[in-house]
TORMAR-776889 format. One line per field, with one value per residue (C-alpha): residue in three letters; residue number from 0; x, y, z; chain. Coordinates in Angstrom, 2 decimals, always signed. Layout:
N
residu [ALA/...]
num [NUM/...]
px [X/...]
py [Y/...]
pz [Z/...]
chaine [A/...]
% end
This chain:
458
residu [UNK/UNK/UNK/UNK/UNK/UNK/UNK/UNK/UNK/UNK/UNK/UNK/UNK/UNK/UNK/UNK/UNK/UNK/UNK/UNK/UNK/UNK/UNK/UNK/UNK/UNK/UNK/UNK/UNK/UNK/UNK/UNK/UNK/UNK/UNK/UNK/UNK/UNK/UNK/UNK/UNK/UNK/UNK/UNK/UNK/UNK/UNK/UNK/UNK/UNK/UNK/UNK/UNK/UNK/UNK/UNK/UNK/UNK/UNK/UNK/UNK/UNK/UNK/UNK/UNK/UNK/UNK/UNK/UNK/UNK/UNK/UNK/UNK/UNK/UNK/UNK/UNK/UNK/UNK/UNK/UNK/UNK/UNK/UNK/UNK/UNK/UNK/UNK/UNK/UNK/UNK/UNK/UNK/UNK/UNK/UNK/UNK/UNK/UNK/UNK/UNK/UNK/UNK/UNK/UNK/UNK/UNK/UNK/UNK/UNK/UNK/UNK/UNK/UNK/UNK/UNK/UNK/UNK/UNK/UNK/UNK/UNK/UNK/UNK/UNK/UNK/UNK/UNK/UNK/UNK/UNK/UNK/UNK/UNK/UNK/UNK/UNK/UNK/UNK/UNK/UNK/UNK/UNK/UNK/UNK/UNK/UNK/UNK/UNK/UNK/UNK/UNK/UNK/UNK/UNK/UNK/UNK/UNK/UNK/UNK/UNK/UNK/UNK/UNK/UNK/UNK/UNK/UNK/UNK/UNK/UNK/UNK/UNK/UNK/UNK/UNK/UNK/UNK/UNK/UNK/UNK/UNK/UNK/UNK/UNK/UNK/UNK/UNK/UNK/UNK/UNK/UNK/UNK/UNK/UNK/UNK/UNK/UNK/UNK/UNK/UNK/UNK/UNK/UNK/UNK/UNK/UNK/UNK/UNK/UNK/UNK/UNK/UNK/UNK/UNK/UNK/UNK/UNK/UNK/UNK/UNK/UNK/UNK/UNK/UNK/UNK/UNK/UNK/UNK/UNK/UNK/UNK/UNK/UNK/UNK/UNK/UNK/UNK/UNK/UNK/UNK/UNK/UNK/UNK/UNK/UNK/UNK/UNK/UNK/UNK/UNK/UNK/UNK/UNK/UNK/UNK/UNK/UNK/UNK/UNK/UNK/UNK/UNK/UNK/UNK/UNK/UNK/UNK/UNK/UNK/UNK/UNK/UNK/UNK/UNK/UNK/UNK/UNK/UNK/UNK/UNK/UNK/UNK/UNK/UNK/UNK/UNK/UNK/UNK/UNK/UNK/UNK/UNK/UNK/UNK/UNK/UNK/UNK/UNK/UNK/UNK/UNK/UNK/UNK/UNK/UNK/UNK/UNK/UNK/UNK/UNK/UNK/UNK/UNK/UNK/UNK/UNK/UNK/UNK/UNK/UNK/UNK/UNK/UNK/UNK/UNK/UNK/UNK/UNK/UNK/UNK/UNK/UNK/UNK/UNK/UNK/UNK/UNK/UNK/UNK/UNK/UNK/UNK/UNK/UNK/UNK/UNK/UNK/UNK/UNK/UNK/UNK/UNK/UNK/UNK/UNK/UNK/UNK/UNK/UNK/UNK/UNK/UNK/UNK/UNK/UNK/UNK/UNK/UNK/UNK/UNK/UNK/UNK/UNK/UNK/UNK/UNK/UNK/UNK/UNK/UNK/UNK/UNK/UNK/UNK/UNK/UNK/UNK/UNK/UNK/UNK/UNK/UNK/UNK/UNK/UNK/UNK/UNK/UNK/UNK/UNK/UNK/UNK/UNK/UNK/UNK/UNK/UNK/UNK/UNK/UNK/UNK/UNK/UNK/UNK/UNK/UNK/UNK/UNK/UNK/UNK/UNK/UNK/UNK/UNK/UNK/UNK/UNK/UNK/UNK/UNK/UNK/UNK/UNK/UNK/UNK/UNK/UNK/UNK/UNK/UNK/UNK/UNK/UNK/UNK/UNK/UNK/UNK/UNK/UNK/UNK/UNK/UNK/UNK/UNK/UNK/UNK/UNK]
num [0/1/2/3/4/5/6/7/8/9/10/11/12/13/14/15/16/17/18/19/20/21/22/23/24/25/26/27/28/29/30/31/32/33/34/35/36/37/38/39/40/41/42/43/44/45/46/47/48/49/50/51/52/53/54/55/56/57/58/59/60/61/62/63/64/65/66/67/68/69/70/71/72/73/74/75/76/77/78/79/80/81/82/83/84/85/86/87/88/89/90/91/92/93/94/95/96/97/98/99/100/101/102/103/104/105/106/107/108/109/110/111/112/113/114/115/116/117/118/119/120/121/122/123/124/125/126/127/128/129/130/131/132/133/134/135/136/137/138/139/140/141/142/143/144/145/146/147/148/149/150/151/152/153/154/155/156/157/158/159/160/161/162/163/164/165/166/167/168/169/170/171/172/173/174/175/176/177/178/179/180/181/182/183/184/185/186/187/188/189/190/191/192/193/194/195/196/197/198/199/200/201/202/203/204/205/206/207/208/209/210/211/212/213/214/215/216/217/218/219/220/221/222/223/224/225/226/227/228/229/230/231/232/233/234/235/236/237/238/239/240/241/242/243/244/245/246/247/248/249/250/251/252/253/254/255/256/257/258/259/260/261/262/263/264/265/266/267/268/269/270/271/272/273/274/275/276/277/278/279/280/281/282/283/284/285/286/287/288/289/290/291/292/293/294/295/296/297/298/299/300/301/302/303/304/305/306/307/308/309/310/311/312/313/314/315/316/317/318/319/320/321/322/323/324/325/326/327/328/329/330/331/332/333/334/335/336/337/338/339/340/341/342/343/344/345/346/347/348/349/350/351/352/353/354/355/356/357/358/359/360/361/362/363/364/365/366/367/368/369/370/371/372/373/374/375/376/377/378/379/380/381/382/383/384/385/386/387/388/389/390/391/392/393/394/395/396/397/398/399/400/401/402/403/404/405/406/407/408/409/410/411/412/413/414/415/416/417/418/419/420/421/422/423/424/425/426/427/428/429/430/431/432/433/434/435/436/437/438/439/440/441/442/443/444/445/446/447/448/449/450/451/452/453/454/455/456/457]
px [+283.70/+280.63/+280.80/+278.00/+277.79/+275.19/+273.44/+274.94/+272.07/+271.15/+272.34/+269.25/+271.12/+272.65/+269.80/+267.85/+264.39/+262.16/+260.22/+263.31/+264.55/+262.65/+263.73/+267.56/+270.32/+268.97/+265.80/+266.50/+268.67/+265.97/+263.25/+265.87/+265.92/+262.41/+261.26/+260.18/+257.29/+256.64/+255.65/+254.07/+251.54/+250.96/+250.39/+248.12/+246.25/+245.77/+245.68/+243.81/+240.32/+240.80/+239.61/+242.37/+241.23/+240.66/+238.49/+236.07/+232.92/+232.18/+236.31/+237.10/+240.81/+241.33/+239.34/+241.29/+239.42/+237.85/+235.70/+234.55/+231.25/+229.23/+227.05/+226.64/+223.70/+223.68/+226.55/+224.65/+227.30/+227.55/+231.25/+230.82/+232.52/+230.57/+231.03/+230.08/+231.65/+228.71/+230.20/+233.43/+235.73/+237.24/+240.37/+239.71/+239.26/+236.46/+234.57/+234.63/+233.52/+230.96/+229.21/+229.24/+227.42/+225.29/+221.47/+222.17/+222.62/+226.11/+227.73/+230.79/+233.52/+235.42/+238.52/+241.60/+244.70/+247.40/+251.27/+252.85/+251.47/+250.16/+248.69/+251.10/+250.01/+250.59/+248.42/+245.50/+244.33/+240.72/+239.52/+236.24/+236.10/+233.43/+231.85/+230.87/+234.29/+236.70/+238.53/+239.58/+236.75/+237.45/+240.25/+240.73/+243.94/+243.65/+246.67/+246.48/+246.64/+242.81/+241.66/+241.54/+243.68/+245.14/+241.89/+240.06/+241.19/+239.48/+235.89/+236.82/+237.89/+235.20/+232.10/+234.82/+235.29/+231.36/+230.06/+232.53/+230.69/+227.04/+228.01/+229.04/+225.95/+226.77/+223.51/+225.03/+222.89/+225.47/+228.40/+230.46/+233.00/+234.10/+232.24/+233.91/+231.43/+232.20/+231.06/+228.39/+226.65/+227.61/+225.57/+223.12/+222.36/+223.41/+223.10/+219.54/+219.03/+221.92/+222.09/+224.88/+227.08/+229.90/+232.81/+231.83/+235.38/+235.94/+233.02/+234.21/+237.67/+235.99/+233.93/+236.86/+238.88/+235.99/+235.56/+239.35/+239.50/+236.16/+237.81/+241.39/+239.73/+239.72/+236.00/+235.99/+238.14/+235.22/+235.11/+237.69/+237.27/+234.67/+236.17/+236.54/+233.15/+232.09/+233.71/+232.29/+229.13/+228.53/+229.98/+227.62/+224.84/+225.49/+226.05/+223.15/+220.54/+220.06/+219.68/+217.14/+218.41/+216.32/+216.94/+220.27/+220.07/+217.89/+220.51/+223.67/+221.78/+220.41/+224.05/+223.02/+220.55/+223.10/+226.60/+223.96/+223.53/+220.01/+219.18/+214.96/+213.57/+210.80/+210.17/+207.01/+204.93/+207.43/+209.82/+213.42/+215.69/+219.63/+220.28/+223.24/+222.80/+221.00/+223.76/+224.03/+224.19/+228.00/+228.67/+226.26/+227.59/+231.73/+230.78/+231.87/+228.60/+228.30/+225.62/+223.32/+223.91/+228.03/+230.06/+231.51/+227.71/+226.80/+230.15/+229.25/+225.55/+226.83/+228.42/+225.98/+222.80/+224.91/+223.07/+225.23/+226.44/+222.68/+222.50/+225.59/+224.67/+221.49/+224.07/+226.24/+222.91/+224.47/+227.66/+229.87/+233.42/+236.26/+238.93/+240.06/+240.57/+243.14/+244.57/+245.04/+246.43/+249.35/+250.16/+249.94/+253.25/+255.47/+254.77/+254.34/+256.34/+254.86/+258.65/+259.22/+258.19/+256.67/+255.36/+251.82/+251.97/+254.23/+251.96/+249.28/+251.41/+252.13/+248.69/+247.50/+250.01/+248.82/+245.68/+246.59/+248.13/+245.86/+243.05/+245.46/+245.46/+241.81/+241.07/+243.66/+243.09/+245.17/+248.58/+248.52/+251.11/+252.42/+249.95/+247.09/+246.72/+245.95/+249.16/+249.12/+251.59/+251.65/+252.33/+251.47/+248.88/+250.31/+246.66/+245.06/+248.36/+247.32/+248.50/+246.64/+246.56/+246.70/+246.55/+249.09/+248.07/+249.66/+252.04/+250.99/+251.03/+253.02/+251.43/+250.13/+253.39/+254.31/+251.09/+251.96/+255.17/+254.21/+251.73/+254.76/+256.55/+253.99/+253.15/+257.06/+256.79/+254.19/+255.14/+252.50/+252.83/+255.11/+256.85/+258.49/+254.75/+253.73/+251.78/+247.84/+247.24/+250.10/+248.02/+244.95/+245.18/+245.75/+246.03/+245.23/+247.92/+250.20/+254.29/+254.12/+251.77/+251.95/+248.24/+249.66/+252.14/+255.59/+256.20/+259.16/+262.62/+263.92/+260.80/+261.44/+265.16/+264.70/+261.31/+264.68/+265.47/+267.30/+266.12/+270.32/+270.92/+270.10]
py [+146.97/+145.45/+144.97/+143.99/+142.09/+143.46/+141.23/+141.92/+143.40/+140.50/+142.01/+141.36/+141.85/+137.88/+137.09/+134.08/+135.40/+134.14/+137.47/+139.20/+137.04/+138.45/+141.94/+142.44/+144.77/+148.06/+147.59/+146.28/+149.08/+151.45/+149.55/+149.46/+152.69/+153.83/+151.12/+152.95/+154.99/+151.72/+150.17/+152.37/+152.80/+149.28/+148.94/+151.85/+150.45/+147.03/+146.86/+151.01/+148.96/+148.26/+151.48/+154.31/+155.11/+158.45/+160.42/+159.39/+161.62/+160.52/+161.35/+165.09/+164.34/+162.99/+165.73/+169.06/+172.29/+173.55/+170.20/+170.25/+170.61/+169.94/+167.04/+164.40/+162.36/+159.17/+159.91/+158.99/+161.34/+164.90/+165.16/+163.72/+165.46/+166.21/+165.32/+165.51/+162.51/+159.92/+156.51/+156.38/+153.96/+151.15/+148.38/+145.17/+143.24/+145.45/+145.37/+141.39/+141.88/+144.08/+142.20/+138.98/+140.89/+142.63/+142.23/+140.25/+141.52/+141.83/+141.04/+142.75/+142.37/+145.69/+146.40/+148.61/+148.05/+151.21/+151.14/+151.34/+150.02/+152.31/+155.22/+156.94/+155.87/+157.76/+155.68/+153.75/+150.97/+149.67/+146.75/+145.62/+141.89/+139.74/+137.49/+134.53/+134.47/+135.79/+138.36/+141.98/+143.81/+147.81/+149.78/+153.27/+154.54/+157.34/+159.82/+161.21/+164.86/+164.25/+163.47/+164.89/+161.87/+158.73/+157.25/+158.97/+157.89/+154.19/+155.94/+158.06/+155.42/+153.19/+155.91/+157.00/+153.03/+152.48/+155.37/+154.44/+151.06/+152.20/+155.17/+152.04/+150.24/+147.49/+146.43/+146.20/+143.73/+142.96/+145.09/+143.11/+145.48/+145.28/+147.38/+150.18/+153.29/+155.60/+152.66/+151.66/+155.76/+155.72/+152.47/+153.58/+157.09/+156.93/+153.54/+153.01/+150.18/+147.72/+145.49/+146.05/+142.93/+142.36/+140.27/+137.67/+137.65/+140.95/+141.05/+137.26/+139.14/+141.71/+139.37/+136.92/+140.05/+140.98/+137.47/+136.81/+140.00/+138.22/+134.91/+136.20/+137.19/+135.19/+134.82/+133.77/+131.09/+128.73/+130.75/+129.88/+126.22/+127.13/+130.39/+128.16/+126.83/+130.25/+131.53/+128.10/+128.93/+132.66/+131.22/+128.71/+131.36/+133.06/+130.27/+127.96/+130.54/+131.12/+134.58/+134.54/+137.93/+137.56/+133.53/+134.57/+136.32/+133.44/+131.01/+132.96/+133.43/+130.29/+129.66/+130.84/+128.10/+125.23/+126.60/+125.75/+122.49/+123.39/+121.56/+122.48/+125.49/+128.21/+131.84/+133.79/+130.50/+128.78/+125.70/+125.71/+122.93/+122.56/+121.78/+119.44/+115.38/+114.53/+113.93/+111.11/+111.07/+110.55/+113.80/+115.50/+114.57/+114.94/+118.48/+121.36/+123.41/+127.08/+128.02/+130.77/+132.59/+132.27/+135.45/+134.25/+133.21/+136.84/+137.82/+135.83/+136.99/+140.85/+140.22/+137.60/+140.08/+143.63/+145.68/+146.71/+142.93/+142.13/+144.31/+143.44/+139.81/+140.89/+142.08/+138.70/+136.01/+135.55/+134.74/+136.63/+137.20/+139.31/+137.05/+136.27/+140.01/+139.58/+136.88/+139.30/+141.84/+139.62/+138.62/+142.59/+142.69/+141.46/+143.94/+146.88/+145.82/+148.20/+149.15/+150.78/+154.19/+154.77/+157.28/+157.42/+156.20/+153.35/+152.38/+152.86/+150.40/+147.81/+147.36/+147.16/+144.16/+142.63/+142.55/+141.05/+138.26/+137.56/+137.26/+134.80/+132.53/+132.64/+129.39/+127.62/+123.67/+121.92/+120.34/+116.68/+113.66/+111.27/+109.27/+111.28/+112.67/+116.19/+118.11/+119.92/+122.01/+121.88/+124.47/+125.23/+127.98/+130.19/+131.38/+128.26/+126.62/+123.65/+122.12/+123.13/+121.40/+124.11/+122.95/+123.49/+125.01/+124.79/+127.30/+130.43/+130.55/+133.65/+133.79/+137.00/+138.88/+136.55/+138.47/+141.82/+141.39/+140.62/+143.68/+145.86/+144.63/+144.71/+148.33/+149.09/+147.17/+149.60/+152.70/+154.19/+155.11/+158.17/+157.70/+161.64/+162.41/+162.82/+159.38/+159.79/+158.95/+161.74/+164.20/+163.72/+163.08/+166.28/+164.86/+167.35/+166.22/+168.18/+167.93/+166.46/+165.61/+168.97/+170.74/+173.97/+175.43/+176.26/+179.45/+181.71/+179.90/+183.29/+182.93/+179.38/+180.24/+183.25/+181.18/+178.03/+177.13/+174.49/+172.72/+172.12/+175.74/+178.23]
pz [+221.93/+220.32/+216.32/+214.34/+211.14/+208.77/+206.55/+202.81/+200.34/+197.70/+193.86/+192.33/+188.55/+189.60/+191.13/+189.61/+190.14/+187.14/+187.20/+186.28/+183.65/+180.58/+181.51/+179.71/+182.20/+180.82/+182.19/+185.25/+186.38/+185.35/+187.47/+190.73/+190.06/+190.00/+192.11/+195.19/+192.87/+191.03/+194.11/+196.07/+192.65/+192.35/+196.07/+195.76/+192.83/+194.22/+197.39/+198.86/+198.61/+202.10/+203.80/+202.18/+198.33/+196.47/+198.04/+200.68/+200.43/+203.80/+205.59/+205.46/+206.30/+202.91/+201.25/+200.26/+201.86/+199.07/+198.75/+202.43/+203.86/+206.94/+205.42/+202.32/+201.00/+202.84/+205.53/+209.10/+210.88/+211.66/+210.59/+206.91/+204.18/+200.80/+197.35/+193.68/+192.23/+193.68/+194.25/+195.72/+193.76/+195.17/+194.74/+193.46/+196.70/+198.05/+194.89/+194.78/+198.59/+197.69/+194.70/+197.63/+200.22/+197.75/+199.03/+202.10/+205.46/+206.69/+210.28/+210.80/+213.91/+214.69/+216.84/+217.17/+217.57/+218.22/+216.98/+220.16/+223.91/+226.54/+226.16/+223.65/+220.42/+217.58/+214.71/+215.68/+213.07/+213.23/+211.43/+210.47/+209.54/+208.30/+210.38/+207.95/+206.06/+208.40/+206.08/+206.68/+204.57/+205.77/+208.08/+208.49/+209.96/+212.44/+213.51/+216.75/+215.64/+213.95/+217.43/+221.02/+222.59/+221.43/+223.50/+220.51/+218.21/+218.40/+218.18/+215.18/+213.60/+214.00/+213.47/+209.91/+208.73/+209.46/+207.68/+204.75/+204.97/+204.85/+202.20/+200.04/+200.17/+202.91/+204.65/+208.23/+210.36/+213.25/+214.39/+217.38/+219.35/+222.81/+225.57/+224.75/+226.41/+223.69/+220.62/+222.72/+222.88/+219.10/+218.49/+220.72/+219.33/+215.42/+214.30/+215.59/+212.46/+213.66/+216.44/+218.77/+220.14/+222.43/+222.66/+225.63/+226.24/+227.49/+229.15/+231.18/+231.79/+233.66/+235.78/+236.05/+237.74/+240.21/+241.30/+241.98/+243.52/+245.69/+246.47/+247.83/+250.46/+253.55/+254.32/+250.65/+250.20/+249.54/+246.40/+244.23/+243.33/+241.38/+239.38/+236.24/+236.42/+236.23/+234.30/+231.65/+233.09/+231.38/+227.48/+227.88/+228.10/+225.65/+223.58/+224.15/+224.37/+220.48/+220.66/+223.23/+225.24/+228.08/+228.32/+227.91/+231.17/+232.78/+232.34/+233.56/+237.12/+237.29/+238.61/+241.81/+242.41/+240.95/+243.33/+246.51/+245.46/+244.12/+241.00/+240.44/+241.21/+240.85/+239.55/+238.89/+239.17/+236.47/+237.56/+236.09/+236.28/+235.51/+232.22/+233.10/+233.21/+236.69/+239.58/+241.72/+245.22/+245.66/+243.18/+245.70/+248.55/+247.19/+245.91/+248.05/+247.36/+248.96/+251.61/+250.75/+253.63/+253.61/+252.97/+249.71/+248.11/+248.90/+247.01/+244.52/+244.34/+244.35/+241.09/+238.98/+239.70/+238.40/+236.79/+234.15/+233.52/+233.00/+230.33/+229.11/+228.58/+226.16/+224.01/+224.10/+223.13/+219.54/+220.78/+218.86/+218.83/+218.70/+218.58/+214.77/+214.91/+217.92/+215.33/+212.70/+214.69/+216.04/+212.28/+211.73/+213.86/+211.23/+208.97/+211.78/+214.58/+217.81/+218.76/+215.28/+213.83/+210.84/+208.40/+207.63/+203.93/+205.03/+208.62/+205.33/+203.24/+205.32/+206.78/+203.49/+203.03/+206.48/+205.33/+202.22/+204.03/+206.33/+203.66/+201.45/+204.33/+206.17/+206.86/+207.00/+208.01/+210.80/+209.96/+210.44/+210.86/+208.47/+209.67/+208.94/+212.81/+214.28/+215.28/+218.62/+220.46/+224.48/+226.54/+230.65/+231.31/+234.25/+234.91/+235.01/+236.21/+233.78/+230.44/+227.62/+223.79/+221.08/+217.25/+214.94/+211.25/+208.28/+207.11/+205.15/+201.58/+200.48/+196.91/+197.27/+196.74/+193.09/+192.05/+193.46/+192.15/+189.09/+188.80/+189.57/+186.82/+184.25/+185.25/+184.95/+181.74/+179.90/+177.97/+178.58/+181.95/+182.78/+185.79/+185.79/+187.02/+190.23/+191.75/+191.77/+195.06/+196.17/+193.96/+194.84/+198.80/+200.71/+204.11/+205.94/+208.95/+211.23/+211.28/+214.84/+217.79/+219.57/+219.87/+219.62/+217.56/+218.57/+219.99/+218.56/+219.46/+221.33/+223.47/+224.66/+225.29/+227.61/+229.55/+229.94/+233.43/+235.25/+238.43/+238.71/+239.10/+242.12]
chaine [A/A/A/A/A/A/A/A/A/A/A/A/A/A/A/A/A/A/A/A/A/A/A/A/A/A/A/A/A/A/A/A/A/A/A/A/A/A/A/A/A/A/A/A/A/A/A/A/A/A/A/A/A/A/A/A/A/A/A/A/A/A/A/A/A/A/A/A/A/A/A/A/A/A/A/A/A/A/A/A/A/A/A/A/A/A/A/A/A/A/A/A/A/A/A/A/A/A/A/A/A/A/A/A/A/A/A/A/A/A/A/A/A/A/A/A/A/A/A/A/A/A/A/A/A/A/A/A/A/A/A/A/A/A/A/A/A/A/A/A/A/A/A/A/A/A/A/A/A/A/A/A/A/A/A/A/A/A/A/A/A/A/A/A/A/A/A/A/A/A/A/A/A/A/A/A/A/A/A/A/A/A/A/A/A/A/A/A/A/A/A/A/A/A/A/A/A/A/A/A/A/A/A/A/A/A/A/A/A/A/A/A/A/A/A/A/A/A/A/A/A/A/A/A/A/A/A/A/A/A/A/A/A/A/A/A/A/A/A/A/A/A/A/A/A/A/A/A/A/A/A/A/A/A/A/A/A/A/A/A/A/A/A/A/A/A/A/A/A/A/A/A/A/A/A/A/A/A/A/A/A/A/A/A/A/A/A/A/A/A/A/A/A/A/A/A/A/A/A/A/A/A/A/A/A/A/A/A/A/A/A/A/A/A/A/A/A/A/A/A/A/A/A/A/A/A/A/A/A/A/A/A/A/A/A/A/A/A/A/A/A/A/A/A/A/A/A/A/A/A/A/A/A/A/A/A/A/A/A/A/A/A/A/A/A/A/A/A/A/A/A/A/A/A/A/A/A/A/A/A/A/A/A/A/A/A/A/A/A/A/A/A/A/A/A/A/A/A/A/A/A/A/A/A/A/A/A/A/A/A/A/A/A/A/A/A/A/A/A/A/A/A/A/A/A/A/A/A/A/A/A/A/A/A/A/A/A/A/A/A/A/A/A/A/A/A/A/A/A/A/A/A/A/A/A/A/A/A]
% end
């Protein structure tokens, strides 16, 4: 028999919480018990700015039918949704955003990240952060009955949350996704006006795969001593090209030259040299370089000179990144853990409150000793099969929910506001969703039981 000991609720009428202390027992017990609609408003009213607000002239799933058209001034996408009301209004935070990034040009990060892993997912989040400051600027939360597939979700999102962007005003100079082929047609096709990057990571886990794929086999061997090197090798391209696309591309196959042991060289009448310090003749002569005309250089060769990873690599010369997004995203966990469900205004809700943290705490500066030093945690990589040193930050400031707190009880606080009627945001948002995931509605009941069988039964 297994018991379990629940955790006893705290009674917040003895609790010593300062907010609560100018607030007598009448009021208290009226605010516990109106408290769900009291938060969800103030949640809605601070906090929506972040991709989920009124009505979006440019999202027909938040507009109700009779507001629906084919097109709207300034939408760059055939599935925008028209509307009278001109500017769309937004929360606090995305108007401060917006007055910062007014008249310059903006680079923006994008990703998505799905509630559950595989290929199951009911919600799919995607983010758009700013590249200069690092915060969460724009998301747009997708259900998977708006789309063909959960895999469709990503795109919708994207093309929805981008068009929300643009519609608002944001000149977009730099959007950074991964290599996904469905973004990359979008980009391509639509948003003719802003320059397309990828995440050099994804793009080095691809050729990372190929190449140990290359070395394991045995005419290869001489291969994988230098899969780190490599793998170095293509961030350094990107990174010390300064934007130079076709430079970019110069540098990641000058590799093939170096890995012979070949440190000058010439092409179309121009001599090239290695850019590392000159080597003496005892690092020459200790290096286990490959020989041009070995099976593993030709392994090698067949996946530096790819066609596709050429082009690739013109999109990588500004060497952006990806990765504070894949930061966010693992803080997002504590407020929408992957193995739970949710409902859509809660999934809504808490990444709202994700977002909220992880803007309160962008930036945050490495925790140090007593004695004034660096802190670092240690830990073994299994793919590297080496230690690594990663830095320790300092903890996260929870401020943000005093003030949202605070709001909640100052709203609660005002006569004014007549809590009998129904919440604004429930009003005015018609989600136009379906009760499950099912493309098709379900057939009369008598139907289904007469069409029952049993693989048990002859």
């Amino acid at each position: 028999m297994v018991v379990m000991f629940l955790p006893k609720k705290p009674n917040l009428l003895q609790s010593h919480n300062p907010l609560l202390s100018r607030l007598n027992t009448e009021q208290i017990k009226n605010h516990l018990t109106q408290r769900e609609d009291a938060v969800e408003t103030a949640v809605s009213d601070m906090s929506t700015s972040f991709g989920e607000m009124d009505l979006d002239p440019l999202d027909i799933s938040f507009a109700p039918p009779s507001t629906t058209s084919s097109s709207s001034p300034g939408s760059v996408s055939g599935s925008a949704s028209g509307s009278s009301h001109g500017d769309t209004p937004g929360g606090w935070a995305e108007k401060k955003w917006l007055e910062t990034a007014s008249g310059k040009k903006i680079e923006l990060c994008g990703d998505a990240r799905c509630d559950s892993p595989g290929y199951s997912a009911k919600y799919s989040t995607y983010s758009f952060q700013d590249d200069a400051t690092k915060e969460i600027v724009h998301f747009e939360l997708v259900e998977v009955t708006e789309a063909s597939s959960s895999v469709a979700m990503e795109v919708m999102g994207f093309q929805r949350g981008l068009n929300h962007l643009l519609y608002m005003g944001v000149d977009v100079g730099v959007m950074t996704t991964d290599r996904s082929p469905s973004i990359r047609k979008i980009m391509r096709d639509t948003y003719t006006n802003i320059h397309h990057e990828f995440d050099p990571w994804h793009v080095n886990k691809s050729v990372k795969k190929k190449l140990v794929a290359a070395s394991n086999k045995k005419e290869n061997k001489d291969l994988q001593p230098w899969l780190k090197s490599i793998s170095d090798h293509l961030y350094w391209s990107c990174a010390s090209c300064k934007g130079d696309q076709e430079d970019c591309v110069r540098r990641w196959k000058s590799l093939l030259h170096h890995i012979c042991g070949v440190h000058r060289w010439e092409e179309n009448g121009v001599e090239y040299t290695c850019h590392h310090p000159a080597m003496t003749e005892e690092q020459q002569r200790r290096k286990k370089w490959l020989q041009a005309d070995s099976p593993a250089f030709q392994a090698l060769k067949a996946v530096v000179m790819d066609k596709n990873l050429l082009g690739d690599l013109k999109h990588m010369a500004r060497f952006k990144h990806t990765g504070s997004l894949e930061v966010y995203h693992s803080s997002m966990l504590k407020y929408a853990q992957k193995r739970l469900h949710f409902r859509y205004d809660s999934m809504r809700a808490r990444t709202q409150l994700a977002i909220m943290d992880h803007n309160a705490n962008v930036g945050r500066p490495q925790a140090t000793t007593k004695e004034g030093e660096s802190r670092y945690r240690y830990s073994f990589s299994k793919q590297s099969q080496q230690w690594v040193a990663k830095p320790i930050y300092e903890r996260t400031k929870q401020a943000f929910r005093h003030d949202l707190m605070e709001r909640v009880l100052t709203r609660r606080e005002d006569q004014s506001v007549v809590y009998s009627e129904p919440l604004r945001c429930r009003k005015t948002r018609q989600r136009r969703l379906l009760h499950n995931i099912a493309p098709v509605p379900r057939p009369d009941k008598a139907d289904l039981q007469a069409g029952h069988s049993s693989r048990f039964k002859q």
